[in-house]
N, C-alpha and C positions, 0 to 999 in steps of 0.2 A: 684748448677749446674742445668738449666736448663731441662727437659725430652727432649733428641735430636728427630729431625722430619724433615721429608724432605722438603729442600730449607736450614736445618740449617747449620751454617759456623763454622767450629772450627779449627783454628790455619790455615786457609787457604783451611782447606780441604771444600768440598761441597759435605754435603748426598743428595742424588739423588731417593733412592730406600730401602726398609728395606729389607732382606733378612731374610730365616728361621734362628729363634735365639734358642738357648737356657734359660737353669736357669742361667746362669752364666755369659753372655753375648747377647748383642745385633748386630747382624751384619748390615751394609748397604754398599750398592756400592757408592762409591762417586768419586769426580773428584778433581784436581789442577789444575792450572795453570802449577804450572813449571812441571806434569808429566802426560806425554800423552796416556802414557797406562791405560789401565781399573783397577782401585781400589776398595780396601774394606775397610773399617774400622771396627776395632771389638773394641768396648766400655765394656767393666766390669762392671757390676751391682753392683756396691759397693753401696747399701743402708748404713745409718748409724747405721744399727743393724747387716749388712751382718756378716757372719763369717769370722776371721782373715784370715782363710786359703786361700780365696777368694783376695784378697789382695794379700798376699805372692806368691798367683800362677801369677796373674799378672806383679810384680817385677820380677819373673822369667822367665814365657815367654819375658816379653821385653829384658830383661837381654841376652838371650840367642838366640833369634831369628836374633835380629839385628847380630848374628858373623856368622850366616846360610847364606851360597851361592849357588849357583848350577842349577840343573830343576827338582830336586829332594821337592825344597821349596818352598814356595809363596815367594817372592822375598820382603824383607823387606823396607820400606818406613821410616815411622818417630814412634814413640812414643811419648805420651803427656805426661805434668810434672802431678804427684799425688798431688803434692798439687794446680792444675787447675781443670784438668779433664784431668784423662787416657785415653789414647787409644793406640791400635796401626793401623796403617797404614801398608795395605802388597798390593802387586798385587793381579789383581783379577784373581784366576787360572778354566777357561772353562773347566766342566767335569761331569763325574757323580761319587757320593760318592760310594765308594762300601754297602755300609750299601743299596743301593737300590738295587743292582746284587745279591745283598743274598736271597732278598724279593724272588726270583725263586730257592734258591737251594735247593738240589743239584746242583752240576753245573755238565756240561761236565767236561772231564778228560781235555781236550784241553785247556777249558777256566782255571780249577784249575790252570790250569801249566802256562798258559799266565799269568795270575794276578801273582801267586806267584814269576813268575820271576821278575815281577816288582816292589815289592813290597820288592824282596829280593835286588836290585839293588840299590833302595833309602835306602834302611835298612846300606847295606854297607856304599853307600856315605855319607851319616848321621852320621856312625861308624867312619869316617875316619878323619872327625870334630870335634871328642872328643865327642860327645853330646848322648846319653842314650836316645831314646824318652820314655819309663817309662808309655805310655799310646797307646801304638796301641792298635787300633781297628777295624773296618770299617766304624763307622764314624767320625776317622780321616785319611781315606786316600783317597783321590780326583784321577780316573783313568781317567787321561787328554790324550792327543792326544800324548804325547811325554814319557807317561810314570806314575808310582805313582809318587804320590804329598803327602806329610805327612803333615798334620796340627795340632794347636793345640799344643804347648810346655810347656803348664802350669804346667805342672809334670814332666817333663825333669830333664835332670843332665851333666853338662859340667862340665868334669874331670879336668879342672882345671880352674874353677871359685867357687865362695861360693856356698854350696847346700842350699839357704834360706830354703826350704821346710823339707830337710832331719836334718838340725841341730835344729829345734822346736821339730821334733815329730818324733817319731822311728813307728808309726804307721802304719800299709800297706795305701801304696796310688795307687790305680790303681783304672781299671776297673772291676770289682769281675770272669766277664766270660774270661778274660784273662789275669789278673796280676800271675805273675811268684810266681813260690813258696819261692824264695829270697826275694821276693818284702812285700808278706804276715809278713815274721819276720821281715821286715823294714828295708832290705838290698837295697841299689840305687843308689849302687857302679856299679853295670856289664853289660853294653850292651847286654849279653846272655842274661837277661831278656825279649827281644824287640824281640830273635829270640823265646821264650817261648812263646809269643803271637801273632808272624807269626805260629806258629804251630797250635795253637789256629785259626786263620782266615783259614788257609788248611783244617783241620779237617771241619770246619762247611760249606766248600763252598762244601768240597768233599762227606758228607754226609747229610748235611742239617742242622746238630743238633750241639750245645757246646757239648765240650769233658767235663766240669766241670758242666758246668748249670751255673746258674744266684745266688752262692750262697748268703746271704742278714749276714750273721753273720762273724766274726775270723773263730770258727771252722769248719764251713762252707765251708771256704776256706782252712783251714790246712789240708783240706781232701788228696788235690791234694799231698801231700807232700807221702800220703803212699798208694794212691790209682789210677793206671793207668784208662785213659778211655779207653772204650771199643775200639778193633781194628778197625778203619774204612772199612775194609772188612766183620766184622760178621753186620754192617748197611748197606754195600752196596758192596755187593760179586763183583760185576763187578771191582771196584778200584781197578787197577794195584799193585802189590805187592810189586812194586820199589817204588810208591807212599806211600803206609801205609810207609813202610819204613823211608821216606824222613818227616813225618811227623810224627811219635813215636817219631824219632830223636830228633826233632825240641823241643817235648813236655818231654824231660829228665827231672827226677828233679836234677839227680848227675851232676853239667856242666860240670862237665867233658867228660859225655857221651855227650852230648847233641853238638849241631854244635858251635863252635868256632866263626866261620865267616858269617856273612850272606852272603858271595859273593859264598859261596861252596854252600852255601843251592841252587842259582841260576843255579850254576855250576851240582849240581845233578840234578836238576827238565830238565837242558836243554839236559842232557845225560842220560838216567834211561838205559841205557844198561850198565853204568858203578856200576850205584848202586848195593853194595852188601847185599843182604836181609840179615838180624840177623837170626841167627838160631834159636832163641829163638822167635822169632817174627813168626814165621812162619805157628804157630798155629791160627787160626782166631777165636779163642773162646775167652771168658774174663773168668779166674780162678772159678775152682768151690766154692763152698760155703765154703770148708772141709779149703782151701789152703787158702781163704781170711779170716778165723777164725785167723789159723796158723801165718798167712803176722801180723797180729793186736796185736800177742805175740811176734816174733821177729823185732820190730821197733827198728831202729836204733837212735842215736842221731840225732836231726835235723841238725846239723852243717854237721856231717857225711855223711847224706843223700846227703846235696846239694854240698858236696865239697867246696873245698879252692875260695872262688869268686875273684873277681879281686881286690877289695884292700885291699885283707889281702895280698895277691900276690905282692903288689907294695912295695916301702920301704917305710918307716915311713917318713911323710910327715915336712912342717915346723912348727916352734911353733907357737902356735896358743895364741894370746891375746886376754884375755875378759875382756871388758870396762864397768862397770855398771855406770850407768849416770842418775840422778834423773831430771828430766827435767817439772817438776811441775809446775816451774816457779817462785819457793820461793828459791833457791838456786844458783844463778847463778856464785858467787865468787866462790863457790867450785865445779863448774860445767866448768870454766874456769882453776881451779888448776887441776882437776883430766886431763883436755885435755892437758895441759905441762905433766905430767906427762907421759900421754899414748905417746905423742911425742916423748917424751926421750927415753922412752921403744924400742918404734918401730926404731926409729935412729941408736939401736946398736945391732941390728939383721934385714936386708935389707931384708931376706927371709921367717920371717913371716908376720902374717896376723891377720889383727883385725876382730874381732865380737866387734858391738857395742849393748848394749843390756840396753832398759828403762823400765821398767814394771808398767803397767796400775793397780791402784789397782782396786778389785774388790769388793763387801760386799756378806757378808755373808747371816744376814739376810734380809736386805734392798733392793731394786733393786737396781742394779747396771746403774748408769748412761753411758752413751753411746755416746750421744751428748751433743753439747754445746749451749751455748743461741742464737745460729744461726742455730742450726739445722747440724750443721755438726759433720763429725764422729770426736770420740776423738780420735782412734785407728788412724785416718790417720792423722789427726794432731801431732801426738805423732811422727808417724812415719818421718814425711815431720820435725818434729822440730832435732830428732836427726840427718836425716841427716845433717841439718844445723849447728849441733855441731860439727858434724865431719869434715866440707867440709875445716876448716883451714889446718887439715891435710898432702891436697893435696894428699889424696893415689889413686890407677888406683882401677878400680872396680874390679880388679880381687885378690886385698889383703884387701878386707872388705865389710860386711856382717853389715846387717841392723836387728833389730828383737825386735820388740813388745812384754812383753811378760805378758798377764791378768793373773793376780793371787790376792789370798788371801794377803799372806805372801812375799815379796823383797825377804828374805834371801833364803827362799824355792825353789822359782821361778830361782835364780843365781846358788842358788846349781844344782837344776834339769840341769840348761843347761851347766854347766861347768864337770858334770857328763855322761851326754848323748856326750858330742862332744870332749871329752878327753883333757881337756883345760889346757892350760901349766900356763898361771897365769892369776889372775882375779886385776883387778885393781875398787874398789870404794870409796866413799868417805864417812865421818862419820862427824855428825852434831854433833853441839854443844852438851855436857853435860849438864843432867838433872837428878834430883832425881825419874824422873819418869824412864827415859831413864836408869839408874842405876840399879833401880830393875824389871824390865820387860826383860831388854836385848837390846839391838840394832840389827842393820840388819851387822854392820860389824862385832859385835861381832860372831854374830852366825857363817857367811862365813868364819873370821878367824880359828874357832873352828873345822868346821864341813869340808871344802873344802878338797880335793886329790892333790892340788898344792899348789904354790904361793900363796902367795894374798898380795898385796900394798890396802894399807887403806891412802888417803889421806885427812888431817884438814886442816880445813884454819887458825886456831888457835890451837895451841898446837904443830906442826910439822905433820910432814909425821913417820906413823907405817911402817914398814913391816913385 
């Protein structure tokens, strides 16, 4: 793929203009024919060394963006195919990012409460779409002429689509100055996180400073789990006390305490004569030294602290099938049997859902190669080939799940994700016998051995194991 630059043409679109980009991507204004409103296009830096997660965040914004409606979103346009060139195509939304209105705060009590209602307004309409955004910040929300604008879905979560992101890696994914304390143990099941990081933007508008800081480590961030920030009235005595209120709330770690809804959070900030201050809040000091020794001896379970989240709440979802698929390019007869097979499977249960899952191998000692003798990535070709295994299938994208997975070891690699995502059966297939293969082990041997489920092992010779 060519380095995009203005006057260039890609699937009809026409950049015009680069806009401030990031690490992660390139922005530009551009134009169509068939659409006469102002556009952007934001392209992904997928070098052929990038990190996988970089890719997956990709698949998920487009994934998730295109079913966003409303004035609460840039208003979604096209997505490009991965194996061309990514992109996506949204309108272009006139405003200024809040990440610049901070540049001066503290703010006024007035403006706190203007942005936070807008802010809590998109949060709702956003909530009421299924979708988790899993990354507020201030600079991803755009404070246009009609209200907050949320951008940026790369770390989102639609409760009922694949979590690409959350079934690889149980690893916190956020922003460090406002990821939810659920989020840090690699929960990205609960909307309440999104109101943990509006609490997060109130706090710093209304005193100038993060309630956590910028921490750069895990325990860094675990801090928040047992350690309240300081009350925004002992930084800035003047803050209305219905405000500290409305924004402790917001930063609970129990969600239980913490607000349910972002529309009540609106709902408070637009009535603070109905808020009623916490007794216990009422103090404007932060604990002395004696109490936060004490708080460091009686910590509770993490799970305790943060309460029941939203998908332990929900009922047990449907069975979930994992496909392991050798896609090398030396196996294609058994790479054709195992996809009858997953057919059959999926035929006689309509309400689960497949993971399709190929794994890159990687070397130990040697470097690991990356690209191919074109210079392209392998990780995306890997990617763009299984979908093409799957796509006989015919399934809707919201009953299958795509995933690359670099590892050492296949068998390790299947175990880890049929472990991490509680998988009902694993289907792969086993290569020819060998006196090497005999005494060393195979990869289906092992996952038959070692797996918590199922597993269907299919030959192309010898029959079908289960």
């Amino acid at each position: 793929m060519e380095t995009p630059r203005a006057g260039s043409v890609i699937d009809g679109f026409t950049l015009t203009e680069r806009l401030t980009s990031g690490a992660m991507a390139t922005l530009w204004r551009a134009t169509h024919p068939d659409h006469g409103m102002p556009l952007v296009m934001k392209i992904p830096i997928l070098d052929p060394g990038a990190d996988a997660s970089m890719i997956v965040g990709y698949e998920t914004e487009a994934m998730i963006h295109k079913r966003l409606s409303g004035p609460h979103v840039p208003r979604f346009v096209a997505a490009g195919d991965l194996a061309r060139i990514p992109y996506i195509a949204m309108e272009f939304v006139a405003g200024t990012r809040l990440a610049e209105a901070l540049q001066s705060a503290p703010l006024a009590v007035a403006e706190v409460v203007r942005i936070g209602i807008a802010i809590s307004v998109a949060l709702a309409d956003l909530h009421r779409q299924k979708v988790a955004h899993l990354d507020l910040k201030p600079q991803n929300v755009m404070m246009a002429k009609g209200g907050a604008v949320l951008l940026d879905f790369g770390l989102s979560r639609h409760s009922e689509l694949p979590d690409l992101l959350g079934e690889e890696s149980s690893a916190p994914m956020g922003t460090a100055a406002y990821i939810a304390p659920e989020q840090v143990l690699g929960d990205r099941s609960d909307p309440a996180s999104d109101i943990f990081a509006l609490g997060c933007i109130l706090y710093q508008m209304a005193t100038g400073e993060e309630p956590f800081g910028r921490p750069a480590t895990l325990p860094g961030m675990k801090r928040r789990l047992y350690h309240a920030p300081r009350p925004p009235r002992s930084l800035r005595p003047e803050t209305p006390a219905w405000l500290e209120e409305i924004i402790l709330r917001c930063l609970e770690v129990d969600r239980r305490q913490r607000y349910a809804d972002a529309a009540k959070v609106a709902f408070d900030l637009r009535h603070p004569e109905q808020v009623v201050v916490a007794r216990h809040r009422r103090a404007t000091t932060s604990p002395g030294l004696g109490k936060r020794i004490l708080a460091r001896f009686q910590k509770r379970d993490e799970a305790e602290i943060l309460g029941p989240s939203a998908h332990a709440r929900r009922e047990a979802g449907p069975s979930i099938i994992l496909v392991a698929v050798d896609l090398s390019g030396e196996h294609d007869e058994l790479a054709a049997a195992i996809l009858a097979e997953t057919q059959r499977l999926l035929a006689a249960r309509e309400d689960s859902w497949l993971a399709c899952l190929t794994v890159l191998r990687t070397e130990i000692i040697r470097e690991t190669q990356t690209v191919d003798e074109h210079g392209r990535s392998l990780y995306i070709n890997r990617l763009v080939s299984l979908k093409d295994w799957a796509r006989p299938l015919h399934l809707r994208e919201d009953r299958v799940s795509y995933h690359v997975i670099e590892a050492v070891s296949a068998a390790d690699a299947i175990l880890n994700y049929a472990g991490h995502n509680d998988i009902d059966h694993v289907v792969l297939g086993a290569r020819a016998s060998s006196a090497v293969r005999r005494h060393l082990g195979s990869v289906s041997t092992k996952v038959v051995a070692e797996a918590h489920c199922s597993v269907s092992v299919i030959r192309v010779k010898g029959g079908r194991t289960n």
